[in-house]
C-alpha positions as CSV (number, residue, x, y, z in Angstrom):
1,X,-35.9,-22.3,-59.6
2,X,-36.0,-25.8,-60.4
3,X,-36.7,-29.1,-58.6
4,X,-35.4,-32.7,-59.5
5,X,-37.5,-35.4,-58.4
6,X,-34.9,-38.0,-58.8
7,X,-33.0,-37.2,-55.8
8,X,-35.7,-38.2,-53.6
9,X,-33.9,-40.0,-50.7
10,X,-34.2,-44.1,-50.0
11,X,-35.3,-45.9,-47.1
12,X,-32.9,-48.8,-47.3
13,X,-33.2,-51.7,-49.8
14,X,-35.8,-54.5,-50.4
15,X,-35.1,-57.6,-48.2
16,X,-36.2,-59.6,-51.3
17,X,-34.5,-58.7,-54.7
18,X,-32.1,-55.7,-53.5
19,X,-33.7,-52.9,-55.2
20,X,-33.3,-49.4,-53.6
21,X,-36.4,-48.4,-52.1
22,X,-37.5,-43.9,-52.3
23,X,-39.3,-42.6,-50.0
24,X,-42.3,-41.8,-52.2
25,X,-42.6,-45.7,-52.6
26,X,-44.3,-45.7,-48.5
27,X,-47.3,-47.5,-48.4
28,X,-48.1,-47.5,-44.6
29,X,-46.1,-45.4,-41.3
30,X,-47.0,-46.8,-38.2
31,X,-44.9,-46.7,-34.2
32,X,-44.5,-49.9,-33.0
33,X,-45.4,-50.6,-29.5
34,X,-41.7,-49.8,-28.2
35,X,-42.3,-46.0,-29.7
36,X,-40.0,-46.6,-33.2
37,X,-41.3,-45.8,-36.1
38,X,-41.6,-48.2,-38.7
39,X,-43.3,-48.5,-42.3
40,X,-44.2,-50.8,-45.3
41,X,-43.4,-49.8,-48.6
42,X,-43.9,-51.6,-52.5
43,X,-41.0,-52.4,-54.1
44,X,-40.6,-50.9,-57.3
45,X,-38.9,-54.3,-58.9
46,X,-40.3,-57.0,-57.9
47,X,-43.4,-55.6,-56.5
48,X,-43.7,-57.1,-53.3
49,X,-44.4,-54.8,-49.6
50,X,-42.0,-55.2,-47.7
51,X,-40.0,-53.1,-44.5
52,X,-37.1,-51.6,-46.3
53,X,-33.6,-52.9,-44.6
């Protein structure tokens, strides 16, 4: 049995340069007062945390 660790799903794309954001990439989860969740997460290009679009 053997796993790959490159098909770890995305969260959506960084609002700043474009880059693909992974999930392992999650800095913060949090619910916002409405009951969504939302998180903060680095950017592996440019390096900036940011809430994946």
């Amino acid at each position: 049995m053997s796993t790959t660790t490159n098909d770890s799903p995305t969260l959506g794309q960084c609002p700043d340069c474009g880059t693909e954001i992974a999930t392992y990439s999650v800095l913060i989860e949090y619910e916002t007062a409405d009951g969504r969740p939302a998180l903060w997460a680095e950017c592996p290009e440019c390096q900036e945390v940011v809430h994946p679009e």
